[in-house]
Each structure stands twice: as C-alpha cells, then as structure tokens.
N, C-alpha and C positions, 0 to 999 in steps of 0.2 A: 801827679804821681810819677815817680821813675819809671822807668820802664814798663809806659804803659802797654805799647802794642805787644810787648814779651808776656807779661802779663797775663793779658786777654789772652794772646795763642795758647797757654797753657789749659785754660780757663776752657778754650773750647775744644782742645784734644783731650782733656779729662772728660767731656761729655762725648767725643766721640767714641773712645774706651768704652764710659760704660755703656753705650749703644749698642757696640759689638760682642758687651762680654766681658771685655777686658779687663774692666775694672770693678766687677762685682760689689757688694757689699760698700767696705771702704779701702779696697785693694787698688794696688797699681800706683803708679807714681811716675809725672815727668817734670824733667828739667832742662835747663834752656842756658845757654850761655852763651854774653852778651859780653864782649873783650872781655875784663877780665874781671867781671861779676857775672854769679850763676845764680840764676832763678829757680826755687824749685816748690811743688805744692808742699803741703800741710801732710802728717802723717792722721792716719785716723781717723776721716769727715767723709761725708760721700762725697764721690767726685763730681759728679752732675751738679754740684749744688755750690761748686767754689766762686768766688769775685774775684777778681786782683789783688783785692786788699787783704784775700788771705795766704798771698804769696810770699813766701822766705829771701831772702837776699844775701850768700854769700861768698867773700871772698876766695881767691885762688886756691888757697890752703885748708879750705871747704869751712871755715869758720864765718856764723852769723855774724853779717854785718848790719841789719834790718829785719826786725821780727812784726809779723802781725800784732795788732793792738786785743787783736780778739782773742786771744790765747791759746793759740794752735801752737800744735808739735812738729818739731820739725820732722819730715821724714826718715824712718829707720832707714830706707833704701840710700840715703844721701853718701854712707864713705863708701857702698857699693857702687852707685855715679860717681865718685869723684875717684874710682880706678881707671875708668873712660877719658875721662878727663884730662887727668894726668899723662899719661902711656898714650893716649891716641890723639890728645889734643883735640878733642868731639866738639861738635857745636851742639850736639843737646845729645840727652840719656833719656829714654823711656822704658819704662818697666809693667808689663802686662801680666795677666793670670790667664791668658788666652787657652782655654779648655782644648784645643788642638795640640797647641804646644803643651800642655802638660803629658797629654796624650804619648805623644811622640817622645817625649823623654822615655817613657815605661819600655820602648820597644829597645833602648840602648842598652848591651850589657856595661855592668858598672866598671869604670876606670876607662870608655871608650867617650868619643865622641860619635855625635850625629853623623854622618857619611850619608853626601847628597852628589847624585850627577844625573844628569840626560833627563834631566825636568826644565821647562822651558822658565819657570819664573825665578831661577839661576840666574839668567842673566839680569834679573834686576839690581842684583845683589852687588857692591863695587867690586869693580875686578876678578868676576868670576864669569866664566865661559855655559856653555849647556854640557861642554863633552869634559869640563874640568870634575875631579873628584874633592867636593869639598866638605870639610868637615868644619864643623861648630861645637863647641865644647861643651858638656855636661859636667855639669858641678852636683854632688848632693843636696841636699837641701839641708837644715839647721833650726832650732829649734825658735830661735828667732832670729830674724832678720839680720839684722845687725852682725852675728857671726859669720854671715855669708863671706864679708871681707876681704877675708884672706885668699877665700877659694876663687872669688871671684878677680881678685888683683890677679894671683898665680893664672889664673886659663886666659886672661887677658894679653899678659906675657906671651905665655906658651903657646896661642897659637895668634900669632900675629896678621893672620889676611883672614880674622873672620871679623864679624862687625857686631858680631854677639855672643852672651851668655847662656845657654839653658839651664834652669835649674829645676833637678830631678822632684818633679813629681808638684812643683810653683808655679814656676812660670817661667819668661826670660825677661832680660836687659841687652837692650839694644840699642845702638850711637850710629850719629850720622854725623857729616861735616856742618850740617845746620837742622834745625825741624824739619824739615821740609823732607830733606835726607832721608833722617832719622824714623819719620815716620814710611816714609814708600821701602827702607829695608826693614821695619817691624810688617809693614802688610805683607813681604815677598814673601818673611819667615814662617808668618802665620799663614799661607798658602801652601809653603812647601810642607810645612807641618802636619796639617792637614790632607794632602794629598799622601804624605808617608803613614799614617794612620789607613784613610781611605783600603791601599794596597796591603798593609800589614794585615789588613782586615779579609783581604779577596787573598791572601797568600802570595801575592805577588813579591819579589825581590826589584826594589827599585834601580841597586847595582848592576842591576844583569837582565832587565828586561829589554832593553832596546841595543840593537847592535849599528855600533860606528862607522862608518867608513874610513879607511886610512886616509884618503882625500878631503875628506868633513873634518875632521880632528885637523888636520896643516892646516887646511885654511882659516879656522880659527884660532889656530895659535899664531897663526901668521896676522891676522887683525889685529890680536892683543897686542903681539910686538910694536905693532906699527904706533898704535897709541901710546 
C-alpha cells in the first residue's frame, strides 16, 4: 500500500483525538502531507475505528487522486486544510472539537482574536516567546463545514505568525511543519485554551496578571533574535 507509515500515523492520531475528546462522535479530522500528495481521513465514520485503507489521497490542488474502495467521503474539513497547505506550506493540518477550545472561543468578543502572553506553554508554540503578546484568530462558525473556507483562507492570511484557526463555538485547525509538529502545537493550544477558560472562570485577566521585568522581556527578545 502507498504510503503506508503516513497512513497508519493518521490512523493512530484519530484514536488519540478521540481519547482526549477531540474527536467525539464522528468529528475532527487529520491530514498529512507527503511531498507533494496529501493524506487525509474519511469524513463521517468514527475515528477510532479507521485502517489505512480508508484513507483519501490527494493531489497538490487538493483534488482526489486515490479514493477508498469502501465508500467513504471525503472530508468536509479538506479545502479548509488545504488553506494551510497552500499559504504555510504545512506538513500536516489537524482539526479537533476539543471542548476547552470551544470554550475559549465563547470568552472572545466577535471580530477579535484570542490574545495570549505570560503563560509558559507559549513557548511551545513556533516562534512565540512567554512575554510575547500573541493572538490566534477566531473565525465564526457556518452552518456546514465546507463554508468555513473562506473564513478560514482569509485569517490564515491575516495573521501570519499564528499556526491556527479557532472556530467560534467548533473547534480549531492547526498545522505544523510535519505531524509531529503539528500535533505538540494542537496540545500547546489545547493547554492554553484551557488554562484561559480555567481563569475566565476564577475572574482572572490572563493579560495583566503577571508583571515583566524590563530585564526578562530584552533577554528574551534578545534570544529570539539570536535564533
């Protein structure tokens, strides 16, 4: 079979999804790309339950080039991956319903982004510091998937140093340079996501709790540089 080890990883980050939640029901969705074919699950099956062989295969231009024998659909989520794709050059797209992350959408007023700093699992994120102010894009959500598209190419664009999507009151979509990537910045998000609920919850301001040193902030900007 092609790309079998691609495959299989799919096969067992759709079981660790729905382990955690993430993939409830027959939610969520990842995809993998391997030069220049992209792997991606089945829309509509539970994910715990997938094989290899009900994996999709398509080319650059996000068009099926190998479809399962069993009659699976392709994923809705796929022209929303293939804005990652495109624009960031990703090595894989994941897409979760992580109940934290929905969470934390509810707390954004509408037309803003998530606004993150002075939380420690910041730095897992690429290119983002603990004293950096970083924001993540909220998009609405749509009545079906599929019209996500636009909203989700556009905030792709628009904010260009974030490595995700949130989508109000869903879930997100998140990319890394490879799986590997891709999944350790979907656990940082689903951490920060959760801890900003957490505090939402105790009244805390995550913006303004913790005070910087003018010394703390240069030394870490002066890291960054260096890198």
């Amino acid at each position: 079979m092609r790309f079998a080890t691609e495959r299989e990883t799919i096969c067992q980050l759709c079981r660790t999804f729905w382990q955690l939640g993430w993939a409830s029901g027959t939610g969520g969705g990842i995809s993998v790309r391997s030069g220049s074919t992209i792997l991606m699950a089945p829309s509509g099956v539970e994910k715990e339950k997938l094989s290899p062989a009900d994996i999709f295969e398509l080319d650059a231009d996000g068009c099926v080039t190998d479809a399962p024998t069993s009659g699976q659909r392709l994923t809705a989520c796929a022209p929303l991956f293939m804005a990652a794709y495109r624009h960031r050059n990703a090595g894989a797209v994941l897409h979760s319903h992580s109940l934290d992350v929905v969470l934390a959408t509810m707390t954004v007023p509408p037309g803003e982004p998530l606004r993150l700093t002075r939380l420690e699992m910041l730095k897992g994120l690429q290119g983002v510091g603990y004293f950096d102010l970083h924001e993540i894009p909220v998009v609405d959500n749509t009545a079906l998937e599929h019209e996500l598209a636009g909203r989700m190419e556009q905030a792709v664009l628009q904010w260009p140093k974030a490595n995700a999507v949130l989508v109000r009151n869903h879930g997100v979509y998140v990319w890394g340079t490879d799986v590997a990537h891709a999944k350790t910045q979907a656990e940082c998000i689903d951490w920060l996501c959760r801890c900003v609920v957490a505090m939402h919850r105790s009244g805390i301001s995550h913006l303004t709790h913790d005070r910087a040193q003018p010394d703390d902030v240069a030394r870490e900007r002066a890291a960054h540089a260096a890198d």
